[in-house]
C-alpha positions as CSV (number, residue, x, y, z in Angstrom):
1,X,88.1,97.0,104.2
2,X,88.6,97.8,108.1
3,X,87.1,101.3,107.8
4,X,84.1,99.5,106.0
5,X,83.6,97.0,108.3
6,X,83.8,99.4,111.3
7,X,81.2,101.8,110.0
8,X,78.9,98.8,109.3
9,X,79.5,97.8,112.6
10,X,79.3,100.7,114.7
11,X,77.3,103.0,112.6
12,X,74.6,100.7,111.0
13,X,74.3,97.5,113.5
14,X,73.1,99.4,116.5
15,X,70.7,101.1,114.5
16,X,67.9,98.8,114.8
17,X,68.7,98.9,118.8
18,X,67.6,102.3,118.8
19,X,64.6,101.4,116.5
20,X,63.5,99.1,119.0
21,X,63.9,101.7,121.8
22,X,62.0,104.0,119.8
23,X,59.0,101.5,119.3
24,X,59.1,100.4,122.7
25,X,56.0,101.3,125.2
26,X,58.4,103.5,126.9
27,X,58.7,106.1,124.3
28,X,54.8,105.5,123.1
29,X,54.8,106.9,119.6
30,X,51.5,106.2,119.0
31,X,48.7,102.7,118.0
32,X,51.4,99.3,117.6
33,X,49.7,99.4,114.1
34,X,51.7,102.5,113.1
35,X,55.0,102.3,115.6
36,X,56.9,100.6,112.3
37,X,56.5,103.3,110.5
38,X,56.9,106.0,113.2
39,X,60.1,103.7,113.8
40,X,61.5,104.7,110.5
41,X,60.8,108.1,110.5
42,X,62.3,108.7,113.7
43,X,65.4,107.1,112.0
44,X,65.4,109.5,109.6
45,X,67.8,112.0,110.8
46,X,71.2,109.9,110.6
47,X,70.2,109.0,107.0
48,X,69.5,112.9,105.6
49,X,72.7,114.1,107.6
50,X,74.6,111.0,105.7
51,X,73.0,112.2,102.1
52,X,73.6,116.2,102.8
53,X,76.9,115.6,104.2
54,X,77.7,113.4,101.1
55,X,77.1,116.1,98.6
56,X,78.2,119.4,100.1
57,X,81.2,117.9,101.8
58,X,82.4,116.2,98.3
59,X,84.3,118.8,96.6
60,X,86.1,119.5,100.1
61,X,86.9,116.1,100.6
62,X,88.6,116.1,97.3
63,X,91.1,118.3,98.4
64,X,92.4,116.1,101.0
65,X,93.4,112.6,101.4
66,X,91.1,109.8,101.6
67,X,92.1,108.6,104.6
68,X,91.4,111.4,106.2
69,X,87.8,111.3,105.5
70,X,87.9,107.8,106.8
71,X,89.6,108.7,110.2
72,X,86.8,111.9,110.9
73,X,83.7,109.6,109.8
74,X,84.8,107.4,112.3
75,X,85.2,109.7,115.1
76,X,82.0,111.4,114.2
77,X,79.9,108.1,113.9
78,X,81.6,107.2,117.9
79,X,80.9,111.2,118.9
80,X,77.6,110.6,118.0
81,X,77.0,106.9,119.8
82,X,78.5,108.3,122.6
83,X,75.7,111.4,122.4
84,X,73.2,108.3,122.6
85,X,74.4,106.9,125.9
86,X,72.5,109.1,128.4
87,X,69.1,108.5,126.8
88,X,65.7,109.3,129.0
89,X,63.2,106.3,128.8
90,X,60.1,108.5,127.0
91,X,61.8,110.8,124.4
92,X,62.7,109.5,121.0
93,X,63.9,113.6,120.5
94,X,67.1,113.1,122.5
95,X,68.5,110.4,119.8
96,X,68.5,113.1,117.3
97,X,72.0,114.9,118.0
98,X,73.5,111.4,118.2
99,X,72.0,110.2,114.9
100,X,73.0,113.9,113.0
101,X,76.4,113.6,113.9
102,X,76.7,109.8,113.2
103,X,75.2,110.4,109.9
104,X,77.5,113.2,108.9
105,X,80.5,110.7,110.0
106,X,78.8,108.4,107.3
107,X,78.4,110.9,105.1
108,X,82.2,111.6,104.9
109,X,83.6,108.2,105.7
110,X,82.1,106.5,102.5
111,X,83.1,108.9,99.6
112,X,86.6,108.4,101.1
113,X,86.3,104.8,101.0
114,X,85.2,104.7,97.5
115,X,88.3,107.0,96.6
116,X,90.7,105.0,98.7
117,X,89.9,101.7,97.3
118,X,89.7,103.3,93.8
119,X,93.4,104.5,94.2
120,X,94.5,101.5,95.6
121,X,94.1,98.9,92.5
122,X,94.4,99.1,88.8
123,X,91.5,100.6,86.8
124,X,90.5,97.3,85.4
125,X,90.4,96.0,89.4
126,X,88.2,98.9,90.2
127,X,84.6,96.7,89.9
128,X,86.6,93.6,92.4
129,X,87.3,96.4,95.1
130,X,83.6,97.4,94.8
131,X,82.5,94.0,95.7
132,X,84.8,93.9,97.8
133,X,83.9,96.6,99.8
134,X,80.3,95.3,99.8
135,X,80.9,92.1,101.2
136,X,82.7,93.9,104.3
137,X,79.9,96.2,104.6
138,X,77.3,93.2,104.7
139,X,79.6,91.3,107.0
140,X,80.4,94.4,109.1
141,X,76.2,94.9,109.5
142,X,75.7,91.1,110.0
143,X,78.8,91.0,113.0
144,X,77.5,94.1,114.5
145,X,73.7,93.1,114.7
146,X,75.1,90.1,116.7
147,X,77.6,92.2,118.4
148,X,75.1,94.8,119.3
149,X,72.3,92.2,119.8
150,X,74.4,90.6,122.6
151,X,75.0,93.4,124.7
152,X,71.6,94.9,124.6
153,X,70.2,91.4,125.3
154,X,72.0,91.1,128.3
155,X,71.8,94.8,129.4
156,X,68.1,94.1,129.3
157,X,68.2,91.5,131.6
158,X,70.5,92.5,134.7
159,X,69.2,96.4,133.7
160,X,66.1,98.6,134.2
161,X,64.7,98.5,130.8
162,X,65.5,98.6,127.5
163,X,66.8,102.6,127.3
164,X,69.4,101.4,129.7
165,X,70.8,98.9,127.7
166,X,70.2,101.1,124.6
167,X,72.8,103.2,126.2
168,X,74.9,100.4,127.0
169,X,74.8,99.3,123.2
170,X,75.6,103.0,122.0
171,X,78.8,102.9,124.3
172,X,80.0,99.9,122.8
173,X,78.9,101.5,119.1
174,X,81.2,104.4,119.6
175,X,84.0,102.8,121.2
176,X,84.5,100.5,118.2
177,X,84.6,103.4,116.0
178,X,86.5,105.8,117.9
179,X,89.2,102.9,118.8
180,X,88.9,101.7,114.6
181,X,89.4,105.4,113.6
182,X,93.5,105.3,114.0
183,X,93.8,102.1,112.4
184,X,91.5,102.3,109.8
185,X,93.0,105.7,108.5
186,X,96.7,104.5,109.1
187,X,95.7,101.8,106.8
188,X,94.3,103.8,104.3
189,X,97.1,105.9,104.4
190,X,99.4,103.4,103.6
191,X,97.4,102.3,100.6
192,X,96.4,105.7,98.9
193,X,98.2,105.1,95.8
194,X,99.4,102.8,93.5
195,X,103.1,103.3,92.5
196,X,102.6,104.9,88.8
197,X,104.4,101.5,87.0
198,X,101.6,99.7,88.4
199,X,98.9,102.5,87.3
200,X,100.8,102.6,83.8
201,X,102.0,99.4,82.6
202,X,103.4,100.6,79.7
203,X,105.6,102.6,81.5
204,X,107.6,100.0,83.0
205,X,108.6,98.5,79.6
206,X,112.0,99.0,78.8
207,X,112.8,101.5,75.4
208,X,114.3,100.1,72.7
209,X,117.8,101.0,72.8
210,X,118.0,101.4,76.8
């Protein structure tokens, strides 16, 4: 739930910051009439890196612990806001590193997640820690939109423009997830695995005669 809500926060809710920045005068991607979807494209980097990394990273994940996953997504998604902090005004190019490596973090956090909450409750639980896991990633997007919103709003005003407090809004990004990345996998850590009574019920009935 914490690892969920983190990567919604930091990874996706600064997001449309950058998308701002990228359709801003400053960077001048072309006529207003086609800056949404020249917006989107430019966006497009995080969300291949987060696909690719998904599937060829799979079968390694499996070999190691879920929360494991969890902790290196999270450091990757803050590595990569932290590459974002130092943008120039007029290059929508220089975002790209930031956005490869904070898609690759996505890429290996949510796999994990879905293991880690699959390991933590009974099989016939499995579709209540789904939703559950939704409903911290919509409130982790919903908290960091405001949370992001706020500090590039005010960044904006008392800065130089609006690549300054894109920068200032990346920082923040990236220090939520690096700071979340030892809790978040601790946490995990602790509930990787139900004990095998609970996974087996049947198991923890008594034998006739015992």
């Amino acid at each position: 739930m914490l690892a969920t809500l983190l990567i919604s926060t930091a990874a996706f809710g600064a997001l449309l910051y950058t998308s701002i920045w990228i359709q801003s005068d400053d960077v001048g991607l072309g006529p207003s009439a086609d800056l949404p979807l020249w917006g989107a494209l430019a966006l497009m980097p995080m969300a291949v890196a987060a696909l690719v990394a998904s599937a060829v990273l799979a079968r390694v994940a499996r070999k190691f612990a879920p929360w494991v996953g969890i902790g290196l997504g999270l450091v990757l998604i803050g590595v990569g806001g932290f590459l974002q902090t130092d943008l120039p005004a007029n290059d929508w190019r220089t975002s790209v590193p930031g956005l490869l490596v904070s898609g690759i973090g996505v890429g290996l956090c949510v796999p994990a997640l879905n293991a880690a909450a699959s390991a933590a409750v009974p099989k016939e639980q499995s579709v209540s820690a789904a939703r559950a896991l939704n409903a911290s990633s919509q409130f982790g997007l919903v908290l960091g939109i405001a949370v992001m919103g706020t500090v590039f709003t005010r960044s904006s005003a008392s800065s130089e423009g609006i690549v300054s407090a894109l920068n200032s809004t990346m920082a923040i990004a990236g220090s939520i997830a690096l700071i979340g990345a030892i809790p978040a996998a601790l946490l995990a850590s602790r509930s990787r695995q139900l004990p095998k009574a609970q996974n087996n019920p049947t198991s923890a009935v008594a034998r006739p005669g015992h």
